[in-house]
N, C-alpha and C positions, 0 to 999 in steps of 0.2 A: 504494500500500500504506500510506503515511504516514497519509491521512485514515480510513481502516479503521481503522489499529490508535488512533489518536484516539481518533475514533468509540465502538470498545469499549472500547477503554481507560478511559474515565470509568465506565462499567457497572464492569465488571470490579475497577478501584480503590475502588468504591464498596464493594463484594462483599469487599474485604479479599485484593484479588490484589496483588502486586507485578512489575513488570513488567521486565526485561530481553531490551532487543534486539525479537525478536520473539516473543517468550513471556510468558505471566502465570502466577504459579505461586503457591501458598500451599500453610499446613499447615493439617487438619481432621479433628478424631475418629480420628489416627494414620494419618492417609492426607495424601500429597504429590498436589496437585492440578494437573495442568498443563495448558494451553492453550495452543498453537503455532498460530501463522499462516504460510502457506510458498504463495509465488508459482508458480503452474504457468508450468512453462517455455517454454511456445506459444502465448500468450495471456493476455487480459485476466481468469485465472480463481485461483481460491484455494483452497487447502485448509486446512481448520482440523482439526488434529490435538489427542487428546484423552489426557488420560493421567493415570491414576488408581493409584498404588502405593503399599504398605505403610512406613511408617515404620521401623519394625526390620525388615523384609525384608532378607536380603545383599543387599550388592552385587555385581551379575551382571557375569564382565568381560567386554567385549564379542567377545570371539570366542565365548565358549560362549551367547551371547542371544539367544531367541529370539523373532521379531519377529511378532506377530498382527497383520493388517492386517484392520481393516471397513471396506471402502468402502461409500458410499450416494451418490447422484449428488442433489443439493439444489438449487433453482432458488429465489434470493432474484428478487422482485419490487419 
């Protein structure tokens, strides 16, 4: 996972991301941008989680959050 998040990590810092842990995140035109990388648990596989929210939006507490998931299955080459 170390050389992945490298890897984009140069793109992504380039892009004016900041990076903690296993996220890159920034602010843009009132939107909070985030990027997550997260290891699947059975294998040599990865999901990249994407997330796009309002700047003055409340804050949602996490019992009442509602979680929209898109999956798409992607095959890098």
């Amino acid at each position: 996972m170390k050389q992945l998040l490298d890897k984009v990590g140069i793109v992504l810092s380039q892009k004016g991301y900041k990076k903690k842990g296993k996220s890159f995140r920034k602010i843009k035109n009132g939107f909070y941008r985030l990027v997550d990388f997260q290891r699947g648990a059975y294998g040599d596989y990865y999901f990249i989680n994407l997330c796009l929210h309002p700047v003055d939006f409340p804050r949602i507490e996490k019992k009442k959050f509602v979680y929209l998931s898109i999956q798409r299955n992607m095959s890098v080459s």
